[in-house]
N, C-alpha and C positions, 0 to 999 in steps of 0.2 A: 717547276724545274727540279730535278733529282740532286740531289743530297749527293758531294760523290764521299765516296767511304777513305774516310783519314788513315794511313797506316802511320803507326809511330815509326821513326827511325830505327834502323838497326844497323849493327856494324857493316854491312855490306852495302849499303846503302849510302852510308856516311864515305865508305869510300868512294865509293861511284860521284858522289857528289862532290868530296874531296879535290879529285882529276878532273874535276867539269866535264861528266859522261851525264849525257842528255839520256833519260828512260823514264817510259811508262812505265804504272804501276796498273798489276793484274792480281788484285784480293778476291779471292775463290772459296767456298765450304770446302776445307780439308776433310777429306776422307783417310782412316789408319787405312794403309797398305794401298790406295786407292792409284799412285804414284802419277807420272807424268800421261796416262794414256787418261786416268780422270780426271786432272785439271784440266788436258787439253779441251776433252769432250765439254767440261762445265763451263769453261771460257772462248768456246764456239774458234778451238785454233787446229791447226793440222800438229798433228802427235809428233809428224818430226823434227817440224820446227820447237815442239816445248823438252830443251834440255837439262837431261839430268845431273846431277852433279855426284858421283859415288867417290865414296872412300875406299881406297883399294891398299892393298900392301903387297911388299913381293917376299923371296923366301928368308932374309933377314930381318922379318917385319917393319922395315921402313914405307910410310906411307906415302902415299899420292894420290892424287885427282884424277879421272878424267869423268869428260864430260862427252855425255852420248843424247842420242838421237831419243824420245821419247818413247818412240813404237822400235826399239831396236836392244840387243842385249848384246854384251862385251865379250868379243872372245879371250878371255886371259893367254890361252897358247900364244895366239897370235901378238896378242899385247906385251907379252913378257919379249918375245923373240924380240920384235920392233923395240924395247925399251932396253934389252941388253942384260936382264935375268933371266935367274932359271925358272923361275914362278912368280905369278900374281893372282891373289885373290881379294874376295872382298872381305873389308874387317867386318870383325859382327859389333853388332851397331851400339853399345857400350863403348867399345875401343874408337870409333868413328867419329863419335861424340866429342871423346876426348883430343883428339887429333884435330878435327875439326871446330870446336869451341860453337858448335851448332844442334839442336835434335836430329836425328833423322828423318827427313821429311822434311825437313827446313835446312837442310844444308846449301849452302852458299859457296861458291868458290871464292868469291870474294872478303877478305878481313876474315880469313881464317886462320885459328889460333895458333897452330904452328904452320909455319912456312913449307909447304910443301912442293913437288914438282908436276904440274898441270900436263894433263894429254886432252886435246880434242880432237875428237873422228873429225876427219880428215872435211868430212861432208857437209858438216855447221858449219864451216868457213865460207861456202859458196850463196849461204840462204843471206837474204837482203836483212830480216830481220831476226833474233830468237829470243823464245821466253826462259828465263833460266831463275833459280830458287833466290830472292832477294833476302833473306836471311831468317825464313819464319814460316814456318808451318802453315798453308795459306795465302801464299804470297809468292806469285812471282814479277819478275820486272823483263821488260822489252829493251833490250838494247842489238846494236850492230855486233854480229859475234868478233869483230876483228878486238874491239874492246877485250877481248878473252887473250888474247894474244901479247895486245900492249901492255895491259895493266897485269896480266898473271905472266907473261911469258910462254901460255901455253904451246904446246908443242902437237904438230898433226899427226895422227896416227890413222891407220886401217885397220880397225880389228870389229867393223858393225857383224852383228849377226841378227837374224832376221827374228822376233820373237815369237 
């Protein structure tokens, strides 16, 4: 019988667990820069159910969340329009870190260090299940993306573009 592989706890996890949100756990070989299109392939899932979690900021460098599609990239134009700035981009990933109280590569949207404002493409709301960064490099968890919604308040946007 196979051994299954223990992940220790981490803050996003602990909250997931906190709210009584039922999720599998998906421990992968992290690859640097490998991002959601490698974990997908090494965890045999379709890339656009495995979501990403970015740190973004807009032109006052106030941070936010959103959460995109694995095989898909952000249009900021569109994203800033829908969010009601004049820009957004992504922090560089120092600044991400600190915003997020996570590595890059293991960000989490969940039990992130400062309180931020959640966007998710419009499109994870429709999928039955998604893989999303359980708080570690190496690690993602399966939950119902509505949880994204309840527990962060995220909000739907349309800004996917095709990568």
């Amino acid at each position: 019988m196979a051994k299954k592989t223990h992940v220790s706890e981490t803050p996003a996890t602990a909250m997931l667990r906190q709210h009584g949100i039922v999720f599998s756990e998906h421990p992968y070989e992290y690859l640097e820069h490998g991002g959601a299109q490698h974990s997908a392939q090494v965890l045999g899932f379709d890339p656009f159910a495995v979501v990403k979690t970015l740190v973004m900021e807009d032109e006052k460098a106030r941070p936010l969340l959103v959460l995109m599609h694995g095989n898909r990239k952000v249009s900021t134009k569109s994203l800033a329009r829908q969010i009601g700035a004049k820009s957004v981009e992504p922090c560089q990933p120092e600044v991400a870190n600190r915003h997020s109280g996570y590595l890059v590569g293991g960000t989490s949207p969940f039990a992130t260090r400062k309180e931020m404002p959640v966007y998710i493409e419009e499109g994870i709301l429709a999928l039955p299940k998604i893989l999303i960064n359980g708080g570690r490099r190496g690690y993602l968890v399966g939950i119902d993306p509505q949880v994204c919604v309840r527990l962060l308040g995220a909000r739907p946007v349309q800004c996917a573009l095709a990568e």
